[in-house]
C-alpha positions in Angstrom: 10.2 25.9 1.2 12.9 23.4 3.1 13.5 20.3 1.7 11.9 18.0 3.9 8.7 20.7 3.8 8.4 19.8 0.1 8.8 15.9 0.4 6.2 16.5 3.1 3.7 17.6 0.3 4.3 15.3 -1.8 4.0 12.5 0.6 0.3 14.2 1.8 -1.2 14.3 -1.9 0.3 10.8 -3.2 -1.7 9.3 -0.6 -4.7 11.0 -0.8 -5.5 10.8 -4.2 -5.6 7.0 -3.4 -7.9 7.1 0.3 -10.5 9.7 -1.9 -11.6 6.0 -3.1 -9.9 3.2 -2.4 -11.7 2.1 1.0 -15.0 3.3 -0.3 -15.1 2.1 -3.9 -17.1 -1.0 -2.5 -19.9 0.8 -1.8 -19.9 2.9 -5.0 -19.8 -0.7 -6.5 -22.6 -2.3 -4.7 -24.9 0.5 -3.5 -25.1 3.2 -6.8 -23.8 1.3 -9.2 -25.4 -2.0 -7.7 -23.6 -4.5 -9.9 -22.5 -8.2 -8.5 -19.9 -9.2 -6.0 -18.5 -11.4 -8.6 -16.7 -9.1 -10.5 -15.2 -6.8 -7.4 -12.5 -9.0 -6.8 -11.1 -8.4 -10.7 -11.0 -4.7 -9.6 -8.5 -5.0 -6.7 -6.9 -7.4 -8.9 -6.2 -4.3 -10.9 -3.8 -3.0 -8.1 -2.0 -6.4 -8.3 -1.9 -6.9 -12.1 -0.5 -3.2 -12.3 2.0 -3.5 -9.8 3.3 -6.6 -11.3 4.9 -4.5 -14.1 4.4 -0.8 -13.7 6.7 -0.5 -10.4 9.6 -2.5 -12.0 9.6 -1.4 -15.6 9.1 2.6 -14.5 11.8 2.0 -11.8 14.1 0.9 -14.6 13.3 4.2 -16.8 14.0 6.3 -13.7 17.5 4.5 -13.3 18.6 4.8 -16.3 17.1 7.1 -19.3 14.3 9.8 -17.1 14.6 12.1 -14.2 12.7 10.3 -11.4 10.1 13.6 -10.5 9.6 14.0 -13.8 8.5 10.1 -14.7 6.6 10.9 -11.4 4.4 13.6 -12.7 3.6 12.0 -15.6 2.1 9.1 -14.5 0.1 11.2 -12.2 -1.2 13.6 -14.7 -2.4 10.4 -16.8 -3.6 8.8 -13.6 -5.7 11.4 -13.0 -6.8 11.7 -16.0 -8.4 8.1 -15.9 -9.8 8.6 -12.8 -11.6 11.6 -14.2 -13.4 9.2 -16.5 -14.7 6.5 -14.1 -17.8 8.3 -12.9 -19.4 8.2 -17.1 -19.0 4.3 -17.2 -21.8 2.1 -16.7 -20.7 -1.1 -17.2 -19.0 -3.3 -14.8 -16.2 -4.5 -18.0 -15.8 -1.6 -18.8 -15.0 -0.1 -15.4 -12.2 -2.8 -14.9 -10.3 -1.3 -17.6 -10.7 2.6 -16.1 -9.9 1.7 -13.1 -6.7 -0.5 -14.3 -5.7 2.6 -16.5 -5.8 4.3 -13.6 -3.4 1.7 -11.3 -1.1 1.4 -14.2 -0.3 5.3 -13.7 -0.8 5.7 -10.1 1.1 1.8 -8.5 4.7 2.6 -10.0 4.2 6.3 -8.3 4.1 4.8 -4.7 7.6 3.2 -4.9 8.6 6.2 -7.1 7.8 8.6 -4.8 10.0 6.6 -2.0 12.9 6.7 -4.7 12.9 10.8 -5.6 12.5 11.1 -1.3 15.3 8.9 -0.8 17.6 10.5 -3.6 16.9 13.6 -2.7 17.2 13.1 1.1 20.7 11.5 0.3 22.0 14.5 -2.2 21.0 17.0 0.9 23.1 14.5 3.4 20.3 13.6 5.2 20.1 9.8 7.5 17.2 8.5 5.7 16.5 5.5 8.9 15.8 8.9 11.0 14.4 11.4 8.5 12.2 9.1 6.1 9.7 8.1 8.6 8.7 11.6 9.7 8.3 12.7 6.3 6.2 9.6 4.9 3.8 10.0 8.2 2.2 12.4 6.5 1.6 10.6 3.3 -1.0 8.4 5.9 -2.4 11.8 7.1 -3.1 12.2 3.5 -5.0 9.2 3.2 -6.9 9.9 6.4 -7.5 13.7 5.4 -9.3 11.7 2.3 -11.3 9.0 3.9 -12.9 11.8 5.9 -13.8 13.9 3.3 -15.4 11.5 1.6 -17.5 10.3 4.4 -18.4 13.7 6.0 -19.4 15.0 2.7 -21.7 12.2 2.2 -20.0 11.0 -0.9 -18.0 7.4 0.1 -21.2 6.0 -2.6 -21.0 8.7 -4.9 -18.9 9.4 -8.5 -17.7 12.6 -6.5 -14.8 10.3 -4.8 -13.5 10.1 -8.4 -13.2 13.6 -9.4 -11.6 14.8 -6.2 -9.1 12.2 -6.5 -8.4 13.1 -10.1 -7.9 16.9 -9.2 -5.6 16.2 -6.9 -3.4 13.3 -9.0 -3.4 17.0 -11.5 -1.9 19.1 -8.9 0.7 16.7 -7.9 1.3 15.8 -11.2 2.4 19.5 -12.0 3.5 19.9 -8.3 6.4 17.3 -8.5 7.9 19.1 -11.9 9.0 22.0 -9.2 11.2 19.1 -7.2 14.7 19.2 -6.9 16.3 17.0 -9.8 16.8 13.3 -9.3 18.7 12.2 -12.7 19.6 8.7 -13.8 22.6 7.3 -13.0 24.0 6.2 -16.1 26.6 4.0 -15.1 26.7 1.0 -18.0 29.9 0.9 -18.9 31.2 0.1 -22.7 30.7 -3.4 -23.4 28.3 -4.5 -20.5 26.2 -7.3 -20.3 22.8 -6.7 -22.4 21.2 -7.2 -18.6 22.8 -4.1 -17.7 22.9 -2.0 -21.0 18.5 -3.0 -20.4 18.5 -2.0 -17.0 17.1 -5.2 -15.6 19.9 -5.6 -12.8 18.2 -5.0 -10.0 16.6 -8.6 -11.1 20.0 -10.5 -10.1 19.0 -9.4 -6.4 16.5 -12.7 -6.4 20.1 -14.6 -7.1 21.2 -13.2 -3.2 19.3 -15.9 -1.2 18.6 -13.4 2.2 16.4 -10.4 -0.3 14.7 -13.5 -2.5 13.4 -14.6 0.8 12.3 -11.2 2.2 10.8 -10.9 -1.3 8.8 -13.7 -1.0 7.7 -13.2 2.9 6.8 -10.0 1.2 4.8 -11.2 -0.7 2.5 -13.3 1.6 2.3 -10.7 3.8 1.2 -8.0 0.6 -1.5 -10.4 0.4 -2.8 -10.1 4.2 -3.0 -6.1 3.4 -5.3 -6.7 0.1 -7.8 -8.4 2.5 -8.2 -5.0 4.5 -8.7 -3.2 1.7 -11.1 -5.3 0.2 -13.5 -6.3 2.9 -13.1 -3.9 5.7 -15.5 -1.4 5.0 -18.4 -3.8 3.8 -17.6 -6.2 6.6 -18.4 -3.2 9.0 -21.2 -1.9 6.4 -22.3 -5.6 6.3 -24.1 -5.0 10.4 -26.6 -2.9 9.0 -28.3 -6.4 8.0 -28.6 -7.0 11.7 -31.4 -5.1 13.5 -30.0 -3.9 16.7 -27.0 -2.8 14.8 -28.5 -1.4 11.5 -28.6 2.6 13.2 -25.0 2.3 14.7 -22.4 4.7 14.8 -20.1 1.5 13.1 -23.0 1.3 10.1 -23.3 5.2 9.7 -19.4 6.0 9.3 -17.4 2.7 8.4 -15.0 4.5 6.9 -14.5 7.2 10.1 -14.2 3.9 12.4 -11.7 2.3 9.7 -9.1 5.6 9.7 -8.6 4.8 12.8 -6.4 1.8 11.3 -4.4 5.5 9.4 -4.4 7.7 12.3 -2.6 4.4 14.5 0.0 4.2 11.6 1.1 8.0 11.9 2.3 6.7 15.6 3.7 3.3 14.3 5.8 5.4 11.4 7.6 7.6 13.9 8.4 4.9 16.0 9.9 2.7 12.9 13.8 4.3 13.6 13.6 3.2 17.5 12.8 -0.3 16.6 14.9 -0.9 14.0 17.4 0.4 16.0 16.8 -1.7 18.9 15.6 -5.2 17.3 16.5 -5.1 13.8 14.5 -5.8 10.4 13.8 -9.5 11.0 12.6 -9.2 14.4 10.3 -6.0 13.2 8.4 -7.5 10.5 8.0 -10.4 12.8 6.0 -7.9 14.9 4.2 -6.9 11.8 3.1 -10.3 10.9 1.8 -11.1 14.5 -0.1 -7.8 14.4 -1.7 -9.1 11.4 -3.1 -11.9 13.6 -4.7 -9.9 15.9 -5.9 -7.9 13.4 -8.2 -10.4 11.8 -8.3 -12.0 15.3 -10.2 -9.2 16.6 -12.4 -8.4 13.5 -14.0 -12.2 13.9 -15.0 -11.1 17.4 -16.1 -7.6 16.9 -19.3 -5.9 16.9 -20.7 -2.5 16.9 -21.9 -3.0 20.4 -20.5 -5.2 23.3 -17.3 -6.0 20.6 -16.9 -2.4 19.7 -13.5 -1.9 21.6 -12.3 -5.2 19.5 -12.9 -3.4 16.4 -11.0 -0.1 17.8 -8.3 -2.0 19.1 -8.1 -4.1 15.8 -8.0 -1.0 13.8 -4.8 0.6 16.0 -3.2 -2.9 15.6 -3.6 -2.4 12.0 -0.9 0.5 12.5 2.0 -1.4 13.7 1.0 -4.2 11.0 1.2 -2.0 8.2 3.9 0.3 8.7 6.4 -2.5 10.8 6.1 -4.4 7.0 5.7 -2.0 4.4 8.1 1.2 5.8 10.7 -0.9 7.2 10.4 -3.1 4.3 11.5 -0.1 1.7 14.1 0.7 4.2 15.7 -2.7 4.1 15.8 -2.8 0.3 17.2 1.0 0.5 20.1 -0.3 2.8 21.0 -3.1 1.3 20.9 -2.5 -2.2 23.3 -0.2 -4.9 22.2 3.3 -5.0 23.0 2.8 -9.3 19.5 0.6 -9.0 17.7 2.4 -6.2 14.1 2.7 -8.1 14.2 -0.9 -9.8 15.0 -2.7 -6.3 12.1 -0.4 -4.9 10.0 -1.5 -7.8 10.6 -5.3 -7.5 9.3 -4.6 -3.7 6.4 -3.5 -4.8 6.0 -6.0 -8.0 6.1 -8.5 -5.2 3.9 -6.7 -2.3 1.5 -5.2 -4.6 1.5 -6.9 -7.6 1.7 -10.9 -6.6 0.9 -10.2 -3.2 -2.4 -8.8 -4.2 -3.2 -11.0 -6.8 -2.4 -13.7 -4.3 -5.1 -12.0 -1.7 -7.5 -10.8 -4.2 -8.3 -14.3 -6.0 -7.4 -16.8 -3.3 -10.1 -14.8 -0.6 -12.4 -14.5 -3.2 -12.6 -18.2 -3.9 -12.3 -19.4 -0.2 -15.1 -16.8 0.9 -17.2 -17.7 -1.6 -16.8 -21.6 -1.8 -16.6 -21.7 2.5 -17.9 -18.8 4.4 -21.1 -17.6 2.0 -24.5 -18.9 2.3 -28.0 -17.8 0.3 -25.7 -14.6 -0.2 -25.0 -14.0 3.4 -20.9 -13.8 4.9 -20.0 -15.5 7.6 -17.4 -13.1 8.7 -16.4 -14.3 12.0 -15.4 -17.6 10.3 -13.8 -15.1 7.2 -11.5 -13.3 9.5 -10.5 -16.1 11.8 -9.1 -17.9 8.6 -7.2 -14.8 7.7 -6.1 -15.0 11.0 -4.7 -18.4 10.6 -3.3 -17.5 7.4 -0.9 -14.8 9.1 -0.3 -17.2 11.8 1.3 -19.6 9.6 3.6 -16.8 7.6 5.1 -15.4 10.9 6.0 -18.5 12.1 7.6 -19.8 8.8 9.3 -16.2 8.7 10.8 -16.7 12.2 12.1 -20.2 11.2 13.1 -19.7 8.0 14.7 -16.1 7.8 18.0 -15.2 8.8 19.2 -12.1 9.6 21.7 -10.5 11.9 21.2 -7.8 13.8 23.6 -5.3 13.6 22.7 -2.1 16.1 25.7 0.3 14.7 24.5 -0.7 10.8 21.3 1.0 11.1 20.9 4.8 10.2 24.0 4.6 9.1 24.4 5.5 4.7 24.9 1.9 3.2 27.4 3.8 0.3 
């Protein structure tokens, strides 16, 4: 199989071990398992609290002591192993520390699995601005592929979700042992620093003033993408408390109407070389950021019937808002950083995305919906989404003000060493 054929299937199954359950572990949580919204925030917080050391410390082993592929099946062997054991628990603490097993293994492998496609890519002499994006697409067909096998089979409230996604975390757990080889590049010379010899380097990128910026936007912005996650599918579940909508198509497949947001992204991905081309990284994740506004913008105006083309139209936005942010994102750190600490920078992206960015969204919408936009139990979502809306507002503009970055047209797709 080519090269890029392989990468291919491992972008696919990375992705869909985590759409199996991800968008539909709400209702798993509050319809079979019927336990209190209280304690669902703490399990997205498990994505954050994972990815604030997992991505990092993993990206350091792959740098320096572990073949990347093989640190990569490992984790997702273990992964899947946890999520194997989430369907016996029946208590809500105990299923916080499943399913945080389970992000500890699986977080790291998302910015892993851009590092082995990215070394890989470069040993075979590939442009990875043109030949990434293609590649990664179907990573989101993955998570699509997912999202409507759970719902079609009838299981987005059922345990089921949970094995399937552990079968397949198995398979590419033993898949990615048959990958090309993407050794450690043990470059420490005699006498380093103890910040080298440790492999914590990539940590002295926070002293160059540019990436600790984009870090930070990064992580406001990881923080807009944890509300999706968490209150898309029961915001849209949420209508069946409303008579004339309680037998809608929106009610009956939320999750169907929400891969919409995935199939949009498959467009926006392939269209990521063009743009960075053309406008640059600054000017692109400003896109990203406004798309987040009319994300939420739309959601506070939607309904199933009148406001269902807001809903569609906020779920294509959701493409560009994604991909413009997180795809373009890797790609900057990838082009501006050493090849000798490829998979700790990728890591400290996603320490900051998915780790305090996710936090950040988890615990700070949890308290604000809770303490402003929830009465006698019931969500006042049009006021929820408006204020996410004005949250996004406010980080695009202080990005545009407070970023600098020039654009240089003949820089891009070119190999940064």
């Amino acid at each position: 199989m080519a090269i890029k054929n392989r990468l291919i299937v491992m972008s696919f199954l990375q992705f869909f071990v985590w759409g199996t359950w991800l968008i539909t572990v709400s209702n798993y949580w509050f319809i079979t398992k019927g336990w209190v919204g209280a304690d669902f925030g703490a399990i997205f917080s498990t994505l954050g609290l994972a990815s604030l050391i997992m991505p990092t410390l993993t990206g350091i082993i792959a740098d320096r002591w572990m073949n990347a592929e093989r640190l990569y099946g490992v984790l997702h062997l273990l992964g899947g192993l946890a999520l194997a054991c989430i369907p016996q628990v029946n208590h809500p603490g105990t299923f916080f520390w499943v399913i945080f097993a389970a992000m500890l293994c699986y977080m790291p492998t998302i910015s892993l699995s851009n590092s082995v496609a990215y070394n890989i890519l470069k040993t075979n002499h590939f442009d990875v601005i043109k030949v990434f994006p293609p590649i990664r697409v179907w990573g989101t067909i993955g998570f699509i592929a997912a999202m409507w096998v759970t719902n079609l089979t009838g299981n987005k409230a059922s345990a089921n979700q949970f094995y399937v996604a552990a079968a397949v975390a198995a398979l590419l757990g033993i898949y990615s042992f048959t990958l090309p080889k993407c050794p450690p590049l043990k470059s420490t010379e005699k006498g380093a620093p103890l910040i080298e010899t440790l492999g914590l380097g990539a940590f002295k990128l926070f002293g160059n003033s540019k990436i600790a910026l984009f870090f930070i936007f990064s992580m406001f912005l990881g923080g807009a993408l944890q509300l999706t996650n968490m209150y898309g599918d029961v915001f849209l579940s949420d209508f069946a408390t409303i008579p004339k909508y309680n037998d809608s198509f929106v009610v009956k497949y939320s999750t169907i109407i929400l891969s919409i947001s995935q199939i949009s992204e498959t467009l926006f991905i392939l269209a990521i070389p063009f743009f960075l081309k053309r406008f640059g990284i600054k000017r692109v994740m400003l896109i990203s950021m406004l798309a987040w506004v009319l994300r939420f913008a739309f959601f506070a105006y939607g309904n199933p019937a009148d406001g269902l083309w807001m809903i569609v139209v906020s779920c294509i936005v959701y493409g560009m808002a994604f991909d413009f942010f997180n795809i373009s994102g890797s790609l900057f750190i990838e082009t501006t950083t050493d090849s000798k600490i490829r998979s700790s920078a990728q890591g400290l992206f996603m320490m900051m995305t998915n780790g305090f960015g996710a936090i950040l969204g988890s615990l700070a919408s949890g308290y604000v919906i809770d303490r402003y936009f929830t009465v006698n139990n019931t969500k006042d979502w049009h006021g929820i989404w408006l204020s996410f809306a004005l949250y996004a507002l406010v980080i695009a503009i202080g990005f545009a003000v407070i970023f600098k970055h020039e654009h240089d047209p003949e820089a891009v797709g070119n190999p940064h060493h």
